[in-house]
Backbone as CSV, one residue per row, in Angstrom:
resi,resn,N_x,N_y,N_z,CA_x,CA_y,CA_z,C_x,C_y,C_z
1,UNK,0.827,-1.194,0.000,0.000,0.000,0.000,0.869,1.255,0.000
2,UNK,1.767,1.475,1.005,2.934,2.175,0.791,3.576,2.656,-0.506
3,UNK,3.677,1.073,-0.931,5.025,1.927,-2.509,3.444,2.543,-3.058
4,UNK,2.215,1.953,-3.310,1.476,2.231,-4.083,0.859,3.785,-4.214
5,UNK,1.102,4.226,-2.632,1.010,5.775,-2.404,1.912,6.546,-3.137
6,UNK,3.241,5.737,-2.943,4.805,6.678,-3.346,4.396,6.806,-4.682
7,UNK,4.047,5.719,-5.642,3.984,5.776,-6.876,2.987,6.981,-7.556
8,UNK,1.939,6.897,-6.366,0.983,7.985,-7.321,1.350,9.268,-7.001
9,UNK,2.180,9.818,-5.857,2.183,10.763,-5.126,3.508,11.550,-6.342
10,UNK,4.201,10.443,-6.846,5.561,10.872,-7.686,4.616,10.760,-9.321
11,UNK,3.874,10.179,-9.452,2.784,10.235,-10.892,2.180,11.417,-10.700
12,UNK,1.806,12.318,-9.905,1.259,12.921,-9.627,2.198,14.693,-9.895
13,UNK,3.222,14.370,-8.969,4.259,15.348,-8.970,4.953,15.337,-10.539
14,UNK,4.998,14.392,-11.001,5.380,14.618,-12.490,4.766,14.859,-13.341
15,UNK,3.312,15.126,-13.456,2.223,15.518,-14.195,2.213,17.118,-14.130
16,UNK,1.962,17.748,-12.685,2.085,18.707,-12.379,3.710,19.128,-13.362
17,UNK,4.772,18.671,-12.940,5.997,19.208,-13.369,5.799,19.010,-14.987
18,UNK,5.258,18.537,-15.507,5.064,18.463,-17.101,4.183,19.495,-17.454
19,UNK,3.271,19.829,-16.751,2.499,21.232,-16.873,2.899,22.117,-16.598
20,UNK,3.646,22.294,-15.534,4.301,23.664,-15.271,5.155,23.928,-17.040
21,UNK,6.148,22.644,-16.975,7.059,22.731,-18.023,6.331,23.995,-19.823
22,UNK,5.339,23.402,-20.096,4.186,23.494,-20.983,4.110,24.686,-20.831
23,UNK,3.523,25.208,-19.733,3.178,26.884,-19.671,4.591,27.772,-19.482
24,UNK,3.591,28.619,-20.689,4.538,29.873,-20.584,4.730,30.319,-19.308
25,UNK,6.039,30.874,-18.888,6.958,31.651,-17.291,6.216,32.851,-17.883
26,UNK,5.485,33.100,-16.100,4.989,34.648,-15.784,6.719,35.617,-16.383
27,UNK,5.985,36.827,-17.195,7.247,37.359,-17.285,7.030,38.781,-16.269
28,UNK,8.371,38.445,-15.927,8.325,39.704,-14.840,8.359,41.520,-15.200
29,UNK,8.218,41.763,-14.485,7.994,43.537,-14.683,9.221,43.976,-15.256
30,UNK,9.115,44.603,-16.408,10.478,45.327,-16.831,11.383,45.751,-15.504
31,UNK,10.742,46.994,-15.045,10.862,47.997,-13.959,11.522,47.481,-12.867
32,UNK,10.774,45.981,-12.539,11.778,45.418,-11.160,12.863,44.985,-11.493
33,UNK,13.345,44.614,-13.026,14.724,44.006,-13.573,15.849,44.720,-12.923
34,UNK,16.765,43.973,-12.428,18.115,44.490,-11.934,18.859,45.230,-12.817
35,UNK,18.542,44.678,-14.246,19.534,45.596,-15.111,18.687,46.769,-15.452
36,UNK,16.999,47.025,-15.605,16.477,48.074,-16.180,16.596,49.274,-14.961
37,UNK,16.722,48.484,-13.594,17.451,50.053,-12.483,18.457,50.312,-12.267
38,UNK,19.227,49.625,-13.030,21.103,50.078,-13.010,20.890,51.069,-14.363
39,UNK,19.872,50.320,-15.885,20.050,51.800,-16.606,19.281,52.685,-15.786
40,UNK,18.638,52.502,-15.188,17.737,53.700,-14.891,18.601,55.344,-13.853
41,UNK,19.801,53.916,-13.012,20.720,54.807,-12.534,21.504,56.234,-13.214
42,UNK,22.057,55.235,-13.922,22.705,55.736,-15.137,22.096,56.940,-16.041
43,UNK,20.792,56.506,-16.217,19.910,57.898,-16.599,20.394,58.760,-16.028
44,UNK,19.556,58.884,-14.479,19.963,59.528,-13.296,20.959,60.563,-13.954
45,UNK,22.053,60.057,-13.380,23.287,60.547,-13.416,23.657,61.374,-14.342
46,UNK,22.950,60.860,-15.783,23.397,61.684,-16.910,22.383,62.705,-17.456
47,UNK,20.944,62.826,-16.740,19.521,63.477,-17.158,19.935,64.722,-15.932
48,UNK,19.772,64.421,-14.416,19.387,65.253,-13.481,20.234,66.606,-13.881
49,UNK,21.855,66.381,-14.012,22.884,67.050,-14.062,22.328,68.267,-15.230
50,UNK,21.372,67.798,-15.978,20.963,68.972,-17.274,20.186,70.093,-16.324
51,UNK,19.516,69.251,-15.508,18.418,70.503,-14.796,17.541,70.873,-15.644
52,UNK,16.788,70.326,-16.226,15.562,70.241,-17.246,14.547,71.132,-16.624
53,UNK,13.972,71.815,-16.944,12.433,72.576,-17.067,11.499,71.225,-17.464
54,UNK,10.001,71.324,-16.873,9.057,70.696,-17.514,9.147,70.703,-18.698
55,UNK,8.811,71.620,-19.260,8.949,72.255,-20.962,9.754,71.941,-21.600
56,UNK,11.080,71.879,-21.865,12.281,70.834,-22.082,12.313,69.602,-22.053
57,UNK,12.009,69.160,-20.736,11.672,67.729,-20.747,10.238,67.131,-21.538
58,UNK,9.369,67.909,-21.990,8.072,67.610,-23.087,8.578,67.406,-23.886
59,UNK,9.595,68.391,-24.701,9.957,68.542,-25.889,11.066,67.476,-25.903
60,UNK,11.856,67.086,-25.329,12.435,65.983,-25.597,11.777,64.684,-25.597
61,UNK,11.113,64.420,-24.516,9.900,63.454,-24.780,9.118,63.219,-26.061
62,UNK,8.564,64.427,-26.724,7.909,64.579,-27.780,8.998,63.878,-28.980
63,UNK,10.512,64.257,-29.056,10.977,63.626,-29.960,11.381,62.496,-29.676
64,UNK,11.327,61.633,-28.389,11.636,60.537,-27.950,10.967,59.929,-28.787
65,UNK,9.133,60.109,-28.068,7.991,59.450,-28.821,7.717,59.053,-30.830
66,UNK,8.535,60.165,-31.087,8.445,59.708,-32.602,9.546,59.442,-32.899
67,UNK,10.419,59.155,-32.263,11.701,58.176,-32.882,11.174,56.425,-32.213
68,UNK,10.563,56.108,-31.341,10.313,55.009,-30.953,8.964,54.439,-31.955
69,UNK,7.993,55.596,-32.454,6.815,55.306,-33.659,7.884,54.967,-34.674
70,UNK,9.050,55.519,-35.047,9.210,54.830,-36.124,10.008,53.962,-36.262
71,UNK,10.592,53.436,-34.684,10.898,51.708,-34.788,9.815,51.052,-34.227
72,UNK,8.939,51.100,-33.849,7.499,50.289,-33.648,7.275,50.117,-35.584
73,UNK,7.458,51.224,-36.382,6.879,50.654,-38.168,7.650,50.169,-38.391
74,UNK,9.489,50.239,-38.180,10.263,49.133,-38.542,9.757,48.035,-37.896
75,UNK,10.143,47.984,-36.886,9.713,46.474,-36.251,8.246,45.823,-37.546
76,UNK,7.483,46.039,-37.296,6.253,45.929,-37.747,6.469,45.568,-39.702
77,UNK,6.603,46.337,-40.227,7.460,46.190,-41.684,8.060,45.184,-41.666
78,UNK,9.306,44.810,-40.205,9.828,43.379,-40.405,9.707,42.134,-40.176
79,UNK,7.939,42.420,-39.409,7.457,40.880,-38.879,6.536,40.783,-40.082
80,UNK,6.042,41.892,-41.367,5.314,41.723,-42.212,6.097,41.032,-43.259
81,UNK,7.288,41.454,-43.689,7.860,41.114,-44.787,8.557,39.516,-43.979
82,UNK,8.589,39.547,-42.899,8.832,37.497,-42.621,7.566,36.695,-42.345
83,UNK,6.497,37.632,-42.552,5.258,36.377,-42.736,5.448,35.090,-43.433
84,UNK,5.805,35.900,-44.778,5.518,34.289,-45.557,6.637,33.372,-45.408
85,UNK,7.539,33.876,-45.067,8.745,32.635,-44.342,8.185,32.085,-43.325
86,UNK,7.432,31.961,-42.359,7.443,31.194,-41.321,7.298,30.032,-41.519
87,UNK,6.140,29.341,-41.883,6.026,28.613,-42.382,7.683,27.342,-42.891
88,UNK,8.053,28.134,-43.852,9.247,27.628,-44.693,10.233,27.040,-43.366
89,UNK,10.614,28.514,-42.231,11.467,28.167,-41.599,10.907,27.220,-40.354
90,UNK,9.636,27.093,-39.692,9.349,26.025,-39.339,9.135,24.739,-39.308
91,UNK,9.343,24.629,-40.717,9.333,23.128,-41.676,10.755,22.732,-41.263
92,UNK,11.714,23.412,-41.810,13.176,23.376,-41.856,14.129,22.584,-40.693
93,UNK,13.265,23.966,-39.303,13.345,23.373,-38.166,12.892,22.131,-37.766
94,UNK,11.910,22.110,-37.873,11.118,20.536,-37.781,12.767,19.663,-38.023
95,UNK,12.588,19.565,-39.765,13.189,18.820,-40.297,14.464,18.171,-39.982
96,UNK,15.319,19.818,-39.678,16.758,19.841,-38.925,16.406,18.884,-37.461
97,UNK,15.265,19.104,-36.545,15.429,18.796,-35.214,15.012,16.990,-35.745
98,UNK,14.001,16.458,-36.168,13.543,15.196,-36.390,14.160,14.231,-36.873
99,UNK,14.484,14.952,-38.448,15.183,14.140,-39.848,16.875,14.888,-39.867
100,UNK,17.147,15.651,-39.209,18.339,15.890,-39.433,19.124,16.171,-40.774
101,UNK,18.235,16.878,-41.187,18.176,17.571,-42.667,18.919,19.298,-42.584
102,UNK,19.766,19.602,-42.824,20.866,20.847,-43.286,19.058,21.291,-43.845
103,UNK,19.231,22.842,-42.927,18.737,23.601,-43.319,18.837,23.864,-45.158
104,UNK,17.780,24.228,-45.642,17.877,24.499,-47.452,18.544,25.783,-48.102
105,UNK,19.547,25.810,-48.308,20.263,26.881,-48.715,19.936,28.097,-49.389
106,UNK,19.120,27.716,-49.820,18.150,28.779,-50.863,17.204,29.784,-49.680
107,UNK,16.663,29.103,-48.677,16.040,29.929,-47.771,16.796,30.600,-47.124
108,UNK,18.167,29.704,-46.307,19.061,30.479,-45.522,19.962,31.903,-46.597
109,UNK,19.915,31.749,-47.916,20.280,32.597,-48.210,19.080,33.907,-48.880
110,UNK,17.725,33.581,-49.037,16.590,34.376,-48.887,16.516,35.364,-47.484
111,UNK,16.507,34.377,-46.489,16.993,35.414,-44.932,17.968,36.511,-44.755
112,UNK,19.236,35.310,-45.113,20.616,36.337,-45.170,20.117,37.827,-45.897
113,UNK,19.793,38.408,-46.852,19.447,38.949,-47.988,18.705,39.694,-47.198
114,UNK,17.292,39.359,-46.618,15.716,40.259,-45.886,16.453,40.462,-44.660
115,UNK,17.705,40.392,-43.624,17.891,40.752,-42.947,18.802,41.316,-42.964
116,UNK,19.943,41.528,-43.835,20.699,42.424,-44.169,20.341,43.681,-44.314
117,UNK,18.826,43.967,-45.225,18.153,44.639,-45.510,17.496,45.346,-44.753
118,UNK,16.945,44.467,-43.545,16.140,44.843,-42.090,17.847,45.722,-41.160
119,UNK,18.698,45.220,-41.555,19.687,45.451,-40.792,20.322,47.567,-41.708
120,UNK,20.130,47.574,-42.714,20.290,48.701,-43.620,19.110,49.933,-42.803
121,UNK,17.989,49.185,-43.174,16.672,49.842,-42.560,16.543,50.519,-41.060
122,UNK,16.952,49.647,-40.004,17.535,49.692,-39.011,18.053,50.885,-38.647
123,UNK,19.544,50.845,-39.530,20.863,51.319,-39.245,20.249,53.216,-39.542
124,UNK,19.797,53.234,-41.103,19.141,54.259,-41.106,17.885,55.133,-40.332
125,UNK,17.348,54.572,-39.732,16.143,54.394,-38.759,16.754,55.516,-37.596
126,UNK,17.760,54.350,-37.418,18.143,55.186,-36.302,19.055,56.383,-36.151
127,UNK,19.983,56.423,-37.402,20.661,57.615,-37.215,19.764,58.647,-37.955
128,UNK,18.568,58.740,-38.477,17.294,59.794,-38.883,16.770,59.744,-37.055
129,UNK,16.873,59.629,-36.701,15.659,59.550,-35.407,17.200,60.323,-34.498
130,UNK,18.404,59.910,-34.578,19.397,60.532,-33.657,19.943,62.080,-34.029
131,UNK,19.512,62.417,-35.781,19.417,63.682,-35.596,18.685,64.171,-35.887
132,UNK,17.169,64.118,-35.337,16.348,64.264,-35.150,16.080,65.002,-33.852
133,UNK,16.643,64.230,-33.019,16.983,64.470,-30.948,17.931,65.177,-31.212
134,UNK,18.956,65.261,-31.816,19.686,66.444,-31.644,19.435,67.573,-32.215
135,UNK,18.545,67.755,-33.246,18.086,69.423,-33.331,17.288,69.192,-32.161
136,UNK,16.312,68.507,-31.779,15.390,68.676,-30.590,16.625,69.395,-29.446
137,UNK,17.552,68.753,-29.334,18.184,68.965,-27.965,18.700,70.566,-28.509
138,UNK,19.211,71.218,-29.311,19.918,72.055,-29.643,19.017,73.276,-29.700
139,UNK,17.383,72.703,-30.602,16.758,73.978,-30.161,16.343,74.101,-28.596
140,UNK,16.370,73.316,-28.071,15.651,73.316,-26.379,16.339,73.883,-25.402
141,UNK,17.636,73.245,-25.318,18.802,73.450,-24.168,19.291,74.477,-24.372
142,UNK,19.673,75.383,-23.349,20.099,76.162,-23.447,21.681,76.205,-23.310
143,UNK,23.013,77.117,-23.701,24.152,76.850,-24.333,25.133,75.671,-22.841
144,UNK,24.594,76.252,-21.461,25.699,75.813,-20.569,24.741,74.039,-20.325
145,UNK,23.455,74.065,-20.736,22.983,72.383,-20.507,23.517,71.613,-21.581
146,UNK,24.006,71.949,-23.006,23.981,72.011,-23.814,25.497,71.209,-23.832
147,UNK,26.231,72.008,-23.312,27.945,72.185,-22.621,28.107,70.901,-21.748
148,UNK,27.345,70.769,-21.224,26.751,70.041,-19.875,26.535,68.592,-20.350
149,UNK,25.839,68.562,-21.297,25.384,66.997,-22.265,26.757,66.835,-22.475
150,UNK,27.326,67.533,-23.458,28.474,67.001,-24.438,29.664,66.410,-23.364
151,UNK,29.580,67.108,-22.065,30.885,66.484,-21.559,30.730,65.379,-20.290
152,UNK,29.477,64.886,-20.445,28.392,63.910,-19.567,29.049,62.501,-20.051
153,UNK,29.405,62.163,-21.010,30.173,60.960,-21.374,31.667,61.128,-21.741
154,UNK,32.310,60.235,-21.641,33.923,59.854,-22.485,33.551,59.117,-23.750
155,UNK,33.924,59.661,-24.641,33.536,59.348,-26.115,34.779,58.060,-26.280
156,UNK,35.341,57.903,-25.572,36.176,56.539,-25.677,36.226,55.697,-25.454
157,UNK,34.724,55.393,-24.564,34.406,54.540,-23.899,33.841,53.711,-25.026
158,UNK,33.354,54.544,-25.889,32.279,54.240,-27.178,33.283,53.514,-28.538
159,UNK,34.366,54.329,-28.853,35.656,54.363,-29.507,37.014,53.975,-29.272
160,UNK,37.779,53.720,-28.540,38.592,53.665,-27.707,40.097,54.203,-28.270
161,UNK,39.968,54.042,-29.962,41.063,54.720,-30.527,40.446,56.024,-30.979
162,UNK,39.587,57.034,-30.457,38.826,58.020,-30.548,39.938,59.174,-30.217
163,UNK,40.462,59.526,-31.176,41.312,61.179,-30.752,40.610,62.280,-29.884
164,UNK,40.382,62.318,-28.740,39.134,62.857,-27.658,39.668,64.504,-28.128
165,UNK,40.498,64.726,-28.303,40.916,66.423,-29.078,40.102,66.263,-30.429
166,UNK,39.493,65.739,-30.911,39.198,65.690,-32.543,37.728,65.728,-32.686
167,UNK,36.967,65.149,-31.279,35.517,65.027,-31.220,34.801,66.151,-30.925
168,UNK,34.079,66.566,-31.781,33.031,68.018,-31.905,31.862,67.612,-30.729
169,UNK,31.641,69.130,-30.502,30.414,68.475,-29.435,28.759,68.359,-30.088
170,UNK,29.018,67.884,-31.580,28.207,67.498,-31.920,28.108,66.127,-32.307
171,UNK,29.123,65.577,-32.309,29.289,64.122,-32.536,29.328,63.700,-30.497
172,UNK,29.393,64.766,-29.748,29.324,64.195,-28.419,27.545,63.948,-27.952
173,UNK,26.952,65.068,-28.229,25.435,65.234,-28.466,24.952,63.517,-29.140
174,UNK,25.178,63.111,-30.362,24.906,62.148,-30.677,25.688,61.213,-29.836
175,UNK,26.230,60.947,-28.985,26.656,59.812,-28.460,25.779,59.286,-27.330
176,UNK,25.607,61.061,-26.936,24.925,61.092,-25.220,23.066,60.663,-25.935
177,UNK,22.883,61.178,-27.051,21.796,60.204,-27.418,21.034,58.928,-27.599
178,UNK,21.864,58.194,-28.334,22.374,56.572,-28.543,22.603,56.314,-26.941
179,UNK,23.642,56.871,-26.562,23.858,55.522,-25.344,23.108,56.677,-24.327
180,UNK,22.387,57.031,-23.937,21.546,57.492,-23.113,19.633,57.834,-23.243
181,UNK,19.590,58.493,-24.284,17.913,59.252,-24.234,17.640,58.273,-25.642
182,UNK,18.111,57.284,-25.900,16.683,56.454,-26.563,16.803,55.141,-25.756
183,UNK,17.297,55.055,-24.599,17.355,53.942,-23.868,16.197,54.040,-23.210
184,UNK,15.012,53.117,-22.867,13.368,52.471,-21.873,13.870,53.184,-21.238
185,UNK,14.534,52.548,-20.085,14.891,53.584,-18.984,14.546,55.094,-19.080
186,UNK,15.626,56.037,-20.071,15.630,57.380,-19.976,14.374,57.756,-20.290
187,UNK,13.394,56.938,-21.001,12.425,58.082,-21.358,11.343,57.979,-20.245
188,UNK,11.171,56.535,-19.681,10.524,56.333,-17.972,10.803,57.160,-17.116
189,UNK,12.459,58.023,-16.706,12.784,58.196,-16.502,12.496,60.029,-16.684
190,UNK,12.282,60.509,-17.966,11.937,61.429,-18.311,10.383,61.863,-17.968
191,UNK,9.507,60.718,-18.181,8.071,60.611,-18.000,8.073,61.163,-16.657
192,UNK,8.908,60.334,-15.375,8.602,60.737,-14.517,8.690,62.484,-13.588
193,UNK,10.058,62.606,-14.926,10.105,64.111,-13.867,9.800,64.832,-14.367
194,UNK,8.660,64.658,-15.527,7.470,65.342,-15.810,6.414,65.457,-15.037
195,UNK,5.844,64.507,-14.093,5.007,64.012,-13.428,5.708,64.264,-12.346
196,UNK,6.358,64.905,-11.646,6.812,65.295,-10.470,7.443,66.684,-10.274
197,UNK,7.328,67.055,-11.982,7.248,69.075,-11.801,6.688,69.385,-10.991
């Protein structure tokens, strides 16, 4: 009677553990992520030091918001134009995981090709959207916040064979962009000390 308990009690526990397995993991809150409050630090550090006005901080927000609309249409453009692959590359997979069949060369090089392309799209995307934020930042800030951005990072950190005598503080402006104000963080970050003017 004994083993006969053990048996169902472990039939039991492995059913459960096969279901857990099955379901999708609760995904956790961006916000509580260890790494999204270390960027968020980092914001900090590199936002407060400007001393933003409400009004400033809108207007940068405002160009935040339409540089992120127009990687929401990239994104979107690039889950449209891999529709009709799915299919193809789920077969493939199958095939590779079951039959152990080499992916089909003709597709892997159809991909190579639409993501190179996604990767062009991208690349442009974002440096239209980075000087974009920098006229935003240039008409907004005034000359000493302005002063203030450009010398908020080490451009060598970015470069490392970077002649730091050679870098304009307009190529510093675009740095403090990229690696700061289109990062989740900064613009949460921005939201809030709008909401706490």
């Amino acid at each position: 009677m004994k083993a006969l308990w053990t048996i169902l009690i472990a039939s039991l526990a492995l059913a459960a553990a096969a279901q857990q397995a099955t379901q999708p993991a609760p995904q956790p809150d961006p916000k509580q992520d260890i790494n999204y409050q270390i960027a968020k630090l980092d914001a900090l550090n590199h936002v407060l030091p400007l001393l933003l006005t409400k009004d400033q901080a809108n207007k940068i927000l405002t160009a935040l918001e339409k540089a992120r609309e127009k990687e929401r249409q990239v994104r979107k453009m690039e889950d449209d134009q891999l529709k009709p692959f799915r299919e193809r590359i789920a077969k493939a997979v199958e095939d590779g995981e079951k039959k152990k069949l080499v992916p089909d060369r003709q597709l892997l090089a159809d991909l190579a090709k639409l993501l190179g392309a996604f990767d062009r799209v991208r690349a442009a995307t974002a440096e239209d959207n980075v000087s974009m934020i920098e006229e935003t930042l240039k008409s907004t800030l005034n000359s000493g916040q302005l002063k203030t951005l450009a010398k908020s990072l080490d451009p060598r950190f970015f470069a490392p064979d970077l002649k730091i005598e050679e870098v304009t503080d307009s190529e510093r402006i675009r740095i403090f962009v990229r690696a700061i104000l289109l990062q989740p963080a900064t613009y949460d970050l921005l939201v809030e000390l709008v909401k706490n003017s």
